[in-house]
VOLO-518409 format. One record per residue (C-alpha): residue number from 1; residue in three letters; x, y, z. Coordinates in nm, 3 decimals. Last residue first. Layout:
 resi resn      xx      yy      zz
  NUM  ala       X       Y       Z
...
! end
This chain:
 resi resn      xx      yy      zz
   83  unk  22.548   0.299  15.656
   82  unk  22.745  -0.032  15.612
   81  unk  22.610  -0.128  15.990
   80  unk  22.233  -0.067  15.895
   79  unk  22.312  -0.309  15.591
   78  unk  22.441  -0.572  15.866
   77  unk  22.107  -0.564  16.086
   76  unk  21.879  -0.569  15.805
   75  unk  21.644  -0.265  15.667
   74  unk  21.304  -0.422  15.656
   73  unk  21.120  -0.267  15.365
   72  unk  20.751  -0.233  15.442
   71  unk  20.464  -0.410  15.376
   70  unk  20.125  -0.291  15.417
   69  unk  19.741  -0.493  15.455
   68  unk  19.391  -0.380  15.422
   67  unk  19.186  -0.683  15.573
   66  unk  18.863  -0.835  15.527
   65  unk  18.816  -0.695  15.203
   64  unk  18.494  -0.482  15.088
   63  unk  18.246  -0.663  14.891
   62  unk  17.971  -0.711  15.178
   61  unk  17.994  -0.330  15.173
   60  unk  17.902  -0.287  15.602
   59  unk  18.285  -0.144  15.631
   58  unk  18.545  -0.232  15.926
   57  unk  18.824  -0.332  15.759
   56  unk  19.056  -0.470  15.945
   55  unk  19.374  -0.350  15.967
   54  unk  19.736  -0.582  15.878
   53  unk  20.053  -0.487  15.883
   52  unk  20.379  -0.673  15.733
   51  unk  20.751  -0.587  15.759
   50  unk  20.954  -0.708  15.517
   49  unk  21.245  -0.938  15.471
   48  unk  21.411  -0.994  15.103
   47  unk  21.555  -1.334  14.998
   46  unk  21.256  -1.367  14.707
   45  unk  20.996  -1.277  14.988
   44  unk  21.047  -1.273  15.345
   43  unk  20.753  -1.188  15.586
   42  unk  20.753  -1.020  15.924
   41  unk  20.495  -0.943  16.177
   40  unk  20.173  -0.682  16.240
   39  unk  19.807  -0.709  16.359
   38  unk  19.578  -0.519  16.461
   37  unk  19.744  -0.195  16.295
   36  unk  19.680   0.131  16.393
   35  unk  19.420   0.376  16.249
   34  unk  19.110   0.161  16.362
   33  unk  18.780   0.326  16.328
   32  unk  18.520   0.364  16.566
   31  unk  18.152   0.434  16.408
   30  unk  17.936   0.731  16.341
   29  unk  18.033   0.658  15.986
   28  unk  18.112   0.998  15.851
   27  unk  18.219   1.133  16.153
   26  unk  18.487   0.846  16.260
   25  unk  18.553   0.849  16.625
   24  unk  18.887   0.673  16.687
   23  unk  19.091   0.342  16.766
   22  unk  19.432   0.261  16.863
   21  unk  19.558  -0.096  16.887
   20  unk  19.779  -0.163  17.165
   19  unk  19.903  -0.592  17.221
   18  unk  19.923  -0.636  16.798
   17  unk  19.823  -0.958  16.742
   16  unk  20.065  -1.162  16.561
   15  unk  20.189  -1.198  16.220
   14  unk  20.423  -1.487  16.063
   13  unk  20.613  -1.497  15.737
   12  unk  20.672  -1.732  15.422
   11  unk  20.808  -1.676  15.068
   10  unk  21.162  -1.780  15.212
    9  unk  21.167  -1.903  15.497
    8  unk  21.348  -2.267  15.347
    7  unk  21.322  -2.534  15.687
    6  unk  21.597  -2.819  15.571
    5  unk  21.390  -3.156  15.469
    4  unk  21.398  -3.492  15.625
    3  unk  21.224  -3.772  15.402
    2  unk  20.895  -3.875  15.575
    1  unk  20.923  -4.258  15.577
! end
């Protein structure tokens, strides 16, 4: 029997696909390049919420990452009310 366990978010998050993603003409490469995220969500780490961004990389090094990724403070609803 699977024993019933209370959802923790903590070091978890979710991203989705980002609806507008802005590309343009890079000189060097004589290719497009993305300078807005493709994807962006939220993540929680130790208690603390972030805000997560992810661009792909577009680069023909085979050792280049996939992704160059950003987090970002997430200011919560009650700490914007103490301000």
């Amino acid at each position: 029997m699977a024993q019933n366990k209370q959802y923790n978010p903590n070091m978890r998050g979710a991203i989705w696909t980002e609806s507008r993603v802005t590309t343009i003409h890079d000189d060097k490469t004589d290719k497009p390049k993305i300078v807005s995220p493709a994807f962006s969500g939220k993540i929680m780490v130790h208690g603390e919420t972030f805000t997560i961004r992810l661009w792909p990389v577009t680069s023909d090094n085979p050792k280049s990452p996939a992704y160059n990724i950003a987090l970002s403070e997430t200011r919560s609803s009650n700490a914007s009310k103490e301000a």
